[in-house]
Residue frames as qw, qx, qy, qz and C-alpha x, y, z in Angstrom:
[[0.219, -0.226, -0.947, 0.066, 19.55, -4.83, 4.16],
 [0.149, 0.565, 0.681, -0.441, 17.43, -2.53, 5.80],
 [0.476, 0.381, -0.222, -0.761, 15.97, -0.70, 2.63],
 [0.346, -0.092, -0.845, -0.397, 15.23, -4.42, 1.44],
 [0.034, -0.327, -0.803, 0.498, 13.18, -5.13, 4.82],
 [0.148, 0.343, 0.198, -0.906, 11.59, -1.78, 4.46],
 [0.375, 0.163, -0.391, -0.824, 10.47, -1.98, 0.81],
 [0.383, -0.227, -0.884, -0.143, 8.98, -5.72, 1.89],
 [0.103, -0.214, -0.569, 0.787, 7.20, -4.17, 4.55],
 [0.270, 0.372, 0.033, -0.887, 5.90, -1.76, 2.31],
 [0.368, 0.116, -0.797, -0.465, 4.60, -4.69, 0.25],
 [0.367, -0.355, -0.859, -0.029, 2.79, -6.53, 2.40],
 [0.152, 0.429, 0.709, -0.539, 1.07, -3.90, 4.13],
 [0.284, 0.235, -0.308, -0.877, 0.18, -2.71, 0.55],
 [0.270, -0.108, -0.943, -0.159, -1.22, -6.70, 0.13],
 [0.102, -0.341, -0.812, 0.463, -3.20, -5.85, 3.44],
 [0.054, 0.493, 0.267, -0.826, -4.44, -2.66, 2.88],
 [0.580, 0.229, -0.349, -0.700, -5.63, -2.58, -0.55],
 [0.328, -0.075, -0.939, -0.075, -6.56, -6.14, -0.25],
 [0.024, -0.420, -0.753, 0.505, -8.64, -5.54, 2.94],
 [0.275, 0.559, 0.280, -0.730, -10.21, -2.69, 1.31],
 [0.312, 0.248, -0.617, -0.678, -11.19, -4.56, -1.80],
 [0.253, -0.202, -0.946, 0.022, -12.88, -7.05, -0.18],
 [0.229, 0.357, 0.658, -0.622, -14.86, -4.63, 1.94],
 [0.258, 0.391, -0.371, -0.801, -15.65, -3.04, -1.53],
 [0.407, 0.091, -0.791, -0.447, -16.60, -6.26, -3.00],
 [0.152, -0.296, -0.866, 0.372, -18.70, -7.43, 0.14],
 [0.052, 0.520, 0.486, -0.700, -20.58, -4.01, -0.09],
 [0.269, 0.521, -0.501, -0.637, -20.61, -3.00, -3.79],
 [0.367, 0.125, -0.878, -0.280, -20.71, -6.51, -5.29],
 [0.786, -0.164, 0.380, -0.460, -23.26, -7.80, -2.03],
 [0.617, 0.259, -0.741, 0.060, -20.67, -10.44, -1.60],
 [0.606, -0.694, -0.337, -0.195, -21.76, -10.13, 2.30],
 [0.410, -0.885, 0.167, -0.142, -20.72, -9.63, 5.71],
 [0.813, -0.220, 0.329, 0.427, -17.55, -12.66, 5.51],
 [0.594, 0.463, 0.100, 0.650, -16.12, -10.62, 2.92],
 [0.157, -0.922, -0.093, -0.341, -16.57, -7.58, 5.03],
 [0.654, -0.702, 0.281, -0.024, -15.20, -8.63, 8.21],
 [0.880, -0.177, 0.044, 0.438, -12.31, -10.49, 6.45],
 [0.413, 0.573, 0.126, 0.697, -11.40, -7.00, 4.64],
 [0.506, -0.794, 0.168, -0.291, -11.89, -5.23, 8.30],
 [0.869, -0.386, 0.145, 0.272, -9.24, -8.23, 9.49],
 [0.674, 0.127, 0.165, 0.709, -6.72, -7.28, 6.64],
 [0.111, -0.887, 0.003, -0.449, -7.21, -3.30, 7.43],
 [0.727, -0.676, 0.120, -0.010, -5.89, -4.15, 10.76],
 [0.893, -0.080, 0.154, 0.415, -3.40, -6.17, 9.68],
 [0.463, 0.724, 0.001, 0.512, -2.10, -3.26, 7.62],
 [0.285, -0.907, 0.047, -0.306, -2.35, -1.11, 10.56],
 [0.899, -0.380, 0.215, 0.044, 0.12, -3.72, 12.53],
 [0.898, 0.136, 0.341, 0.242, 2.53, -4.22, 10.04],
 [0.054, 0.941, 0.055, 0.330, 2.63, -0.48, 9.21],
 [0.508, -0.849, 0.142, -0.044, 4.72, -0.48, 12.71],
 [0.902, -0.069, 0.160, 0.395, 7.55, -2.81, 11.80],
 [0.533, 0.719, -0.216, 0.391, 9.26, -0.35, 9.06],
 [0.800, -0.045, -0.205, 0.562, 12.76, 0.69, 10.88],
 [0.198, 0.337, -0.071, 0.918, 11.89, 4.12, 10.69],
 [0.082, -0.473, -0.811, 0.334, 10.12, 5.40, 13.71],
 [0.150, 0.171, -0.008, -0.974, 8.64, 8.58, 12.21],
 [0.389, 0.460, 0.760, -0.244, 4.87, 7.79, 12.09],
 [0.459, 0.777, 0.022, -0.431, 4.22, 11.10, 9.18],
 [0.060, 0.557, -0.705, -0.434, 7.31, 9.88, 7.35],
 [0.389, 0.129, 0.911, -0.046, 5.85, 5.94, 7.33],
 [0.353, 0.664, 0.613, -0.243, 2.55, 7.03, 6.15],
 [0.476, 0.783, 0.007, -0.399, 3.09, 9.58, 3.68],
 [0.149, 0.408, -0.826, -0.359, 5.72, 7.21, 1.81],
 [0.297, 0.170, 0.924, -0.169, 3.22, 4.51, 2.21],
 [0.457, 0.685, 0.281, -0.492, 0.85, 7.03, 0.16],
 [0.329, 0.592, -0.555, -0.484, 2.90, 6.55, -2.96],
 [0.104, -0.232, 0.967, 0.004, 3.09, 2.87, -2.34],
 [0.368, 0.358, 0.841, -0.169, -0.45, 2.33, -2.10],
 [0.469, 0.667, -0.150, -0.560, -1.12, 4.83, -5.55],
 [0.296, 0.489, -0.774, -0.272, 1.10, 2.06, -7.43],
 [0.394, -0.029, 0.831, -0.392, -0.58, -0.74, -5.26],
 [0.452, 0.354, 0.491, -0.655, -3.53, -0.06, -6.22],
 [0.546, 0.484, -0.387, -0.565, -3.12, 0.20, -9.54],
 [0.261, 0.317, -0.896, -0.166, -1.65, -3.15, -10.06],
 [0.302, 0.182, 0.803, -0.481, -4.03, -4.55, -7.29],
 [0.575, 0.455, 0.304, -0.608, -6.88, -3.49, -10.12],
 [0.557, 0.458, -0.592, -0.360, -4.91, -4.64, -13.25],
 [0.150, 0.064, -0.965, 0.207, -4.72, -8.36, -11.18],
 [0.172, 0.257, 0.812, -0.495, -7.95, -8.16, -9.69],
 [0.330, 0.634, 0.504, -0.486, -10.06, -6.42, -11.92],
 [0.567, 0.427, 0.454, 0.538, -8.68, -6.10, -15.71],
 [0.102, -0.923, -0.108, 0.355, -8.05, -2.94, -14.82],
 [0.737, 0.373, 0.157, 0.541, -5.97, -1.42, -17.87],
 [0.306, -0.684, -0.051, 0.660, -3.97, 1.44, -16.65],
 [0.439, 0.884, 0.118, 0.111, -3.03, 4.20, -19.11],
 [0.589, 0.310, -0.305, 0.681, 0.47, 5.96, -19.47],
 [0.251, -0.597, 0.191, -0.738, -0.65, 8.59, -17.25],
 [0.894, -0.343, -0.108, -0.268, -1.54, 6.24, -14.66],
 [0.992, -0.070, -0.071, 0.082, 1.50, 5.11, -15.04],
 [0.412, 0.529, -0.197, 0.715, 3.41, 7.83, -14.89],
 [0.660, -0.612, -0.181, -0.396, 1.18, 8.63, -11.97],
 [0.903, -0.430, -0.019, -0.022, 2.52, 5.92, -10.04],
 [0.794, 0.037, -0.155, 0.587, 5.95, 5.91, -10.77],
 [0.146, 0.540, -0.271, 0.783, 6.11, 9.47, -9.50],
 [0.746, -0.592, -0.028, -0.303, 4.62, 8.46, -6.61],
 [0.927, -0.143, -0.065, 0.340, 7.65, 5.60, -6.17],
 [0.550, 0.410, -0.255, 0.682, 10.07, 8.18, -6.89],
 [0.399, -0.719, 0.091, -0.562, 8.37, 10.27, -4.07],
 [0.858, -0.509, -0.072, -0.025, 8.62, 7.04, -1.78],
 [0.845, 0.209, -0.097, 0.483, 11.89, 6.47, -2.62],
 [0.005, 0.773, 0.116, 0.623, 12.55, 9.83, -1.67],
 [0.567, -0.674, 0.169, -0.442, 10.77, 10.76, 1.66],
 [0.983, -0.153, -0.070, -0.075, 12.55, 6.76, 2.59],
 [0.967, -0.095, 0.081, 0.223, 15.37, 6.69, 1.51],
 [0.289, 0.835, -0.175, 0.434, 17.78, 9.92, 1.22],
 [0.533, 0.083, -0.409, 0.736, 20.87, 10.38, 2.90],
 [0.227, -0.884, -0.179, -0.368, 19.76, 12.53, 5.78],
 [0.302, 0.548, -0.590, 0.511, 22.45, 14.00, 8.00],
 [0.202, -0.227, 0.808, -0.505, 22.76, 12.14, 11.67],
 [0.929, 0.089, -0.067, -0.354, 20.61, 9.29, 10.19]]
């Protein structure tokens, strides 16, 4: 149960974080304006917030599995948002990234 929590966790501050930083992107880049700005500053935060929940309290461990999460994020975040067509590489990319998260997250670690 808590690797399911975790990996939703890691979902929805991927939702926040690339989400908040597509909107600033698309407020500054696209001169969609400042309401796209500030709501993509609101979902940055949120990431930041939501970041805290996981179960593990290691703050380098959180974040650098969260770096694989948001390489695969992203992608998909551009193939939904932006017809972004990934390549295999890309996609290999990303799924060695997940195996990383999966990794750094979730390994037997002794007195865990």
């Amino acid at each position: 149960m808590l690797i399911a929590r975790s990996i939703a966790l890691f979902v929805v501050a991927a939702l926040f974080e690339i989400g908040g930083a597509w909107l600033v992107w698309q407020g500054v880049r696209e001169h969609r304006g400042w309401v796209w700005i500030g709501a993509g500053v609101i979902a940055l935060g949120a990431y930041g917030f939501v970041a805290t929940l996981q179960p593990d309290a290691n703050f380098g461990r959180i974040l650098a599995a969260y770096g694989g999460v948001f390489v695969a994020g992203s992608l998909a975040w551009g193939m939904v948002a932006d017809g972004y067509r990934p390549d295999r590489w890309d996609v290999i990319g990303a799924l060695v990234c997940l195996a990383g998260v999966a990794v750094i997250m979730y390994a037997p670690r002794s007195g865990s």
